[in-house]
N, C-alpha and C positions, 0 to 999 in steps of 0.2 A: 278454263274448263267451260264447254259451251253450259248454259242454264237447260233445266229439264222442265221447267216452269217458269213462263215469264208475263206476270201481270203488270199492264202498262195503263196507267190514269184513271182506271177503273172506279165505273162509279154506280150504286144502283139506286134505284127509286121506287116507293111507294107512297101515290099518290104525291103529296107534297115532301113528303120525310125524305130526306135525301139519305139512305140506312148506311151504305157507302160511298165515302166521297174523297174520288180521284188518288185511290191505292196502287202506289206499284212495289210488287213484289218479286224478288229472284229468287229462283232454288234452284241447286246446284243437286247434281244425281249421285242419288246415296247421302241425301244431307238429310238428317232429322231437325226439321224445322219447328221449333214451336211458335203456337198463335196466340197470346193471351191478352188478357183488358177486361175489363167489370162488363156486368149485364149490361147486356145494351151496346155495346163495339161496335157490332157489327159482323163479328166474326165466323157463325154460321151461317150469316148472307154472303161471306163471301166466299165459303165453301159449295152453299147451294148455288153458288155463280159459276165457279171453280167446273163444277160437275151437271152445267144447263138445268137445275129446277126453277132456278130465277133468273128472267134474262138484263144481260147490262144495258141499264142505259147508257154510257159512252166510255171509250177505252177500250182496248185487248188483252186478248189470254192467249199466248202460244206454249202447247204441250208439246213434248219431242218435236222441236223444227217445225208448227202447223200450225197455226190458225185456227182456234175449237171458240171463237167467239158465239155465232149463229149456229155450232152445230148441236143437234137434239144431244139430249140426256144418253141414249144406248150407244151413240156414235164417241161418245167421248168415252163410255167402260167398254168398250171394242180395242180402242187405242190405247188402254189402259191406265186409265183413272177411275181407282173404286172409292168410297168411301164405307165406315158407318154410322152410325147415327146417335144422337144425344139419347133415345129413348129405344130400347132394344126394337127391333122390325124384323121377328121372324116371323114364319107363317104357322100360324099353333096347327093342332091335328096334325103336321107331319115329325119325320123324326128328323134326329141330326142331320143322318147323311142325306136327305131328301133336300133338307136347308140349305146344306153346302154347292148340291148337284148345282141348285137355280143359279149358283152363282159362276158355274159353266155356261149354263144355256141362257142365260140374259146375255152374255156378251154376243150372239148367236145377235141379236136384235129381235127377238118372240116375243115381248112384252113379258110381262107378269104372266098371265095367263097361259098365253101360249108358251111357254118354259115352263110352268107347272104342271100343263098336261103332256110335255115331252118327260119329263122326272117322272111323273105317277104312269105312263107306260114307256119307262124305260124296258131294254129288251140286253138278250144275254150281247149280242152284240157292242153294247155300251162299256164294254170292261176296260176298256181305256180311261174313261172317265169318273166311271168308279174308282180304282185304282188311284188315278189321279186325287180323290174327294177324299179317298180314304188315308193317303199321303198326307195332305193338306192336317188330316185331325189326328192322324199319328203325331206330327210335325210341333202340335198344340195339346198334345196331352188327351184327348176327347177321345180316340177311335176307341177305347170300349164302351162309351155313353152314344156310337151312334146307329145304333136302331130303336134308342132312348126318344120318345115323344118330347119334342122341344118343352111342351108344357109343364114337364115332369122335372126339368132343370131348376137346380136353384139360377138364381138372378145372375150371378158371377159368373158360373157356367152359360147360361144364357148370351153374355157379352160376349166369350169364346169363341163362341160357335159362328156370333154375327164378324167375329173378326176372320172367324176359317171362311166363311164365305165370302170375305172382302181380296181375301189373299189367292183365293182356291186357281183361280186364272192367272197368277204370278203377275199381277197389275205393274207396270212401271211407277205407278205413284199411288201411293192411300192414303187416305185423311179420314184420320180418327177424330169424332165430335166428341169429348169429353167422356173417352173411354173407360175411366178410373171412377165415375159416377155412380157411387152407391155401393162400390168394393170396400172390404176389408182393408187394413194393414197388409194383410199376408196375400190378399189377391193381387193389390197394388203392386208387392212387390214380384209378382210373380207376370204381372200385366208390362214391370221393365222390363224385365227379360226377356219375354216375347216381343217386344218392341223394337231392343236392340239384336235379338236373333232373326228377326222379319229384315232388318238391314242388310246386317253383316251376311246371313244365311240365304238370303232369295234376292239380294241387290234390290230390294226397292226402297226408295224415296219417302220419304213419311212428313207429313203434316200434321200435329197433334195441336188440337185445341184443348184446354185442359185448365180446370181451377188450381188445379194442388200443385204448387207451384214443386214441392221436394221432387215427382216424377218429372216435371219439364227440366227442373235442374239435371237430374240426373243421366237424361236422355237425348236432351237437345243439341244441335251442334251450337244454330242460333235461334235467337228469338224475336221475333217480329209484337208488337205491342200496341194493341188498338184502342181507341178512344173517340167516342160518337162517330163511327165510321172512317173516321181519317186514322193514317196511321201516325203513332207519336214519335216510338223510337224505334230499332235493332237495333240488334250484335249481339255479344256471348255473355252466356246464362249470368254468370258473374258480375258483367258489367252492367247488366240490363236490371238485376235487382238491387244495385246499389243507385242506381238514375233516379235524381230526383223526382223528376218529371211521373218516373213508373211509380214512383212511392206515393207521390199524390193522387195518382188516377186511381191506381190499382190496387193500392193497400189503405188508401185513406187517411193516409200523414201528412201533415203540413210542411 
């Protein structure tokens, strides 16, 4: 099966820190990959790499068949790769579905701005897209929370909403930064299900970066495993948590 994601020697820098060094990675379409390794990995950098907010200093990223090494940030959620983010990023003052619209009109390439002022004068003409947004939060539980002001959410509902807006364009690949962060038990378990319904139900690809290791167990196909930027091990959840190597990085056993 050709790969949907192929990082090759990848490597990034700040200043002297080399944050990632010379990582390659395959993921195969429709694979739920986990990303994990104590603070410090590297593994947000290599998301923010994955999706251009930080560029590499040497090595390649081909998405679907391409070449997204040099290409900007909106050019790479076009071709779709979304993510979200370790610390929720909605825009407060609006409501739900206004949160989820941006995540039509960014892929548009309008920046920030220019997506938010296509959303605040949307027009009756836009009902394709509504439709679509309002699908998306059916899909997640949310459509009667959305004409709900973001701010008024609790925190879990919060997460939701940034994952409706990550999916809302049916992305070929999304990468969840530590989506399970600051959830319940009972959210958590309701955060696998959408995770594995976001697979099996929309075909896309998923990257989870993730501390709690019971949801990567429970969701991952494989597991990729970082350690000051290099990567140490993969392969499946099972055998990745029994690896000594992961027991000393990651869990702090001798």
């Amino acid at each position: 099966m050709t790969a949907l994601l192929s990082i090759d020697d990848l490597s990034v820098t700040f200043g002297g820190l080399r944050a990632v060094d010379g990582v390659s990675v395959t993921v195969l379409p429709q694979e739920i990959r986990g990303l994990i390794g104590p603070n410090g990995a590297g593994k947000t950098t290599l998301f923010n790499t994955i999706t251009g907010l930080v560029p590499a200093a040497g090595g390649r990223i081909v998405f679907d068949g391409a070449a997204i090494t040099e290409l900007p940030p909106q050019e790479r959620a076009r071709r779709g790769a979304r993510r979200t983010f370790q610390s929720v990023q909605l825009l407060p003052g609006l409501t739900v579905l206004e949160n989820v619209l941006l995540g039509l009109h960014c892929e548009e390439g309008d920046g920030v701005l220019g997506s938010l002022w296509k959303v605040l004068t949307r027009r009756a003409s836009d009902r394709s897209q509504l439709a679509t947004a309002r699908e998306v939060l059916s899909f997640l539980g949310l459509d009667d929370q959305r004409m709900t002001v973001v701010d008024k959410l609790s925190f879990s509902q919060q997460r939701f909403v940034e994952i409706a807006r990550a999916i809302v364009s049916r992305p070929k690949l999304l990468l969840l930064d530590e989506p399970a962060a600051g959830l319940s038990p009972s959210d958590i378990e309701m955060l696998r299900e959408v995770i594995l319904r976001i697979r099996d139900d929309r075909n896309t690809t998923i990257i989870l970066v993730e501390h709690i290791l019971s949801l990567v167990m429970a969701v991952c196909d494989k597991v990729t495993v970082m350690e000051q930027g290099k990567l140490l091990v993969e392969g499946e959840p099972q055998a990745i948590m029994r690896h000594p190597a992961v027991q000393a990085a990651y869990l702090g056993e001798e």
